[in-house]
KEMAR-489241 format. One line per 5 residues: number of its first residue (from 1); their letters; for each residue x, y, z of C-alpha. Coordinates in steps of 0.02 Angstrom, whole numbers, plus 50000, padded with zeros to 5 digits. Example, Ala and Ser with C-alpha at 12.3 -4.5 7.8 and 13.67 -1.06 7.14 Angstrom:
1	AS	50615:49775:50390 | 50684:49947:50357
# end
This chain:
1	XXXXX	48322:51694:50104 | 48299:51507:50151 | 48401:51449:50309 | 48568:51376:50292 | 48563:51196:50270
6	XXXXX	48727:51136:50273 | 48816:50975:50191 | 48967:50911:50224 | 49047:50828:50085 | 49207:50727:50101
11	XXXXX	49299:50611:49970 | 49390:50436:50073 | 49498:50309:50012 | 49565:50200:50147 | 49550:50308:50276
16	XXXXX	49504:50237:50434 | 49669:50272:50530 | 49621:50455:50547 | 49432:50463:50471 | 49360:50469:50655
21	XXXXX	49455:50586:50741 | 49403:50700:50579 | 49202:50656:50597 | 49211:50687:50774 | 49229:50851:50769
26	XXXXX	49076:50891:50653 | 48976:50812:50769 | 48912:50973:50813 | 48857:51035:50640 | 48741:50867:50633
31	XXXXX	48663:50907:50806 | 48631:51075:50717 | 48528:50993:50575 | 48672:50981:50439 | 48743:50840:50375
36	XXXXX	48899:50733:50340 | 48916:50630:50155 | 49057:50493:50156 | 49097:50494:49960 | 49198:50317:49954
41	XXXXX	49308:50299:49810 | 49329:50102:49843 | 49406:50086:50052 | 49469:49912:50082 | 49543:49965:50256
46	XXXXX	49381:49967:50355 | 49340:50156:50337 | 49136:50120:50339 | 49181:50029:50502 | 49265:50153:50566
51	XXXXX	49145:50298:50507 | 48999:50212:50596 | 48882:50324:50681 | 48972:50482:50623 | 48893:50529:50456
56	XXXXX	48725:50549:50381 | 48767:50462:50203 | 48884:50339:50116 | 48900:50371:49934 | 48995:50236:49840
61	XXXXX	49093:50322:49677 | 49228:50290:49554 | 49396:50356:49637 | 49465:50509:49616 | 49402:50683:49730
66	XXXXX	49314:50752:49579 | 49206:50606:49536 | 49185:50565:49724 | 49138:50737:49777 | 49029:50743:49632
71	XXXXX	48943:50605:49687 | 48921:50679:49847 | 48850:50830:49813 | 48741:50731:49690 | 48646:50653:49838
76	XXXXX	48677:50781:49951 | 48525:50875:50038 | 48591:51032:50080 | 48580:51208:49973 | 48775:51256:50039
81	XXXXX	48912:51132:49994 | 49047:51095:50098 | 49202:51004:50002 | 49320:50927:50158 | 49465:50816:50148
86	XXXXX	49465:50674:50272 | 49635:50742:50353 | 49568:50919:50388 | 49473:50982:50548 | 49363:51128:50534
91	XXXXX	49369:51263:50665 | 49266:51274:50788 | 49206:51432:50726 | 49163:51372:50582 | 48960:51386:50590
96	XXXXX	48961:51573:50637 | 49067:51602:50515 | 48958:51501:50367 | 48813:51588:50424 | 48905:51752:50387
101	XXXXX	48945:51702:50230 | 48764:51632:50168 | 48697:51792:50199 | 48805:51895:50102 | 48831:51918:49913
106	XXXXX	48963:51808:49875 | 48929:51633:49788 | 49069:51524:49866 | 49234:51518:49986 | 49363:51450:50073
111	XXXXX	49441:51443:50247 | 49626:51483:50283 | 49717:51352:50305 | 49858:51293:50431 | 49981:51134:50424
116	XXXXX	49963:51038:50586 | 50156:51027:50625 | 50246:51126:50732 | 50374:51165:50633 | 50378:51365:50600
121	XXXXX	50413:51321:50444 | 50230:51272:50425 | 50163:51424:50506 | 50270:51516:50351 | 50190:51397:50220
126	XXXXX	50008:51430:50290 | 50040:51621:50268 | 50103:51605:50119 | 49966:51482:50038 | 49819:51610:50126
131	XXXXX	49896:51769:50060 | 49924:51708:49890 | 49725:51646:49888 | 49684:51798:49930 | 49786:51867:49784
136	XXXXX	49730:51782:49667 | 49557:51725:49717 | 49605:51537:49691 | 49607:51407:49813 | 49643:51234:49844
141	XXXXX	49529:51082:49903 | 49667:51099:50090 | 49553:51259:50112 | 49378:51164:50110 | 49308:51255:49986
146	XXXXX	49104:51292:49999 | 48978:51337:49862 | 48808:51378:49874 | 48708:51219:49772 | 48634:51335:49650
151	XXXXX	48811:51393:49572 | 48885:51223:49602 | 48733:51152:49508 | 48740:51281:49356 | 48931:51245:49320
156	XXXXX	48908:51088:49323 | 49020:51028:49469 | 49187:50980:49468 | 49287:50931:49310 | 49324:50759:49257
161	XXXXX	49512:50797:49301 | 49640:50670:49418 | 49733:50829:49492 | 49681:50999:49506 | 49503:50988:49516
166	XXXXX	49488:51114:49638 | 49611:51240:49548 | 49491:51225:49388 | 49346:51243:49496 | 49423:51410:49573
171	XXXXX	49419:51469:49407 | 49241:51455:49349 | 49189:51502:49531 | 49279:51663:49557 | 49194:51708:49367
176	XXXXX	49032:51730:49477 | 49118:51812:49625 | 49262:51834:49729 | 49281:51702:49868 | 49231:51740:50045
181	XXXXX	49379:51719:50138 | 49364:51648:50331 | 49503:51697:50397 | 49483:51566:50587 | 49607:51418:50464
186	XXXXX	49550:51236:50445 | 49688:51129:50510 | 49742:51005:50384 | 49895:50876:50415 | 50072:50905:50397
191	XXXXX	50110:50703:50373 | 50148:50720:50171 | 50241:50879:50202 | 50351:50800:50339 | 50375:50637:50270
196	XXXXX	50429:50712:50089 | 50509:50844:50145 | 50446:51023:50166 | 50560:51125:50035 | 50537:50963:49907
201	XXXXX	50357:50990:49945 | 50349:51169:49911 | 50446:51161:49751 | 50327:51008:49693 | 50167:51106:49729
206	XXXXX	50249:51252:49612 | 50318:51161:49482 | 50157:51070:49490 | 50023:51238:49472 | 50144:51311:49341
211	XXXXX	50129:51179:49219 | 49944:51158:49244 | 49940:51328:49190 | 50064:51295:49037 | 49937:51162:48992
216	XXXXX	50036:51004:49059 | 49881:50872:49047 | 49834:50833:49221 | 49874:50628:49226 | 50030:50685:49182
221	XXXXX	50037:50794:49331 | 49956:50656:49457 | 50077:50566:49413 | 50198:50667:49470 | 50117:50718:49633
226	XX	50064:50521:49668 | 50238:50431:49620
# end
């Protein structure tokens, strides 16, 4: 089996409040030979600026996560695929645990996931979202999900869709194989569940999934999700 070669794929759009803070701590992974692609979607905040020195390639797209990231991975060098969001932190653990995973049978995975607030609420709502991946073998982009280039490749990436990209994409993946599950959670941040409320949030996210799976067309449910 050919070594891991790791890259890092994230989707911004005028991110450069927080886009550092989030670079910084993959740092590590580049020292180890992987790499970090900034898949812009159009910044006008400064988020290159802000980026500088932290990532290995700048990838100018159309917006939206699923033509972003599929630019990305497009120009990406690695043979495992990382899909990140710009306001989630991997664990530090993270490497060992990729490692693990590339040399076992499974195609792709996910990481658990845990809201950044310290509400216990959150801690609740992390459970929750973990246990029913597990259940169901589905995940969400929160859980930085990771693919090995030759899957990603043959499906054909990510669909053309404004919302639920990486619901869809669960769905073709787990086809090939159930996900590997690391359990040590990325940490991704609480601000749209506080600010919006955390029950509002919980029903939107389920009302939301439910009628993607009726067959509500997906602008219609971005538009719901991005008032």
């Amino acid at each position: 089996m050919d070594p891991m070669q790791l890259s890092i794929i994230m989707p911004v759009l005028n991110e450069s409040a927080s886009i550092r803070r989030t670079l910084e701590a993959l740092q590590a992974l580049r020292r180890g030979g992987h790499e970090v692609v900034l898949c812009d979607g159009g910044s006008t905040d400064g988020t290159r600026e802000a980026a500088a020195g932290l990532y290995d390639q700048w990838v100018a797209a159309m917006p939206g996560r699923a033509a972003q990231m599929n630019a990305g991975a497009a120009q990406a060098r690695g043979n495992l695929l990382l899909f990140l969001h710009a306001d989630t932190l991997l664990p530090e653990a993270a490497p060992e645990w990729l490692e693990r995973f590339w040399r076992s049978n499974r195609d792709w995975g996910r990481f658990d996931v845990r809201l950044s607030g310290n509400r216990g609420l959150f801690r609740v709502i992390g459970f929750f979202m973990n246990l029913r991946s597990r259940l169901t073998g589905i995940c969400t982009g929160d859980q930085a999900q990771f693919v090995r280039r030759s899957l990603f490749e043959g499906l054909g990436g990510f669909a053309p869709l404004p919302l639920m990209e990486d619901v869809e994409f669960s769905g073709r993946l787990k086809q090939h194989s159930r996900p590997f599950c690391i359990p040590s959670p990325v940490v991704t941040d609480s601000r749209r569940w506080e600010a919006n409320g955390a029950w509002r949030t919980i029903l939107l996210m389920w009302r939301l999934r439910w009628d993607y799976w009726r067959g509500v067309p997906a602008e219609q449910l971005r538009a719901r999700y991005y008032p």
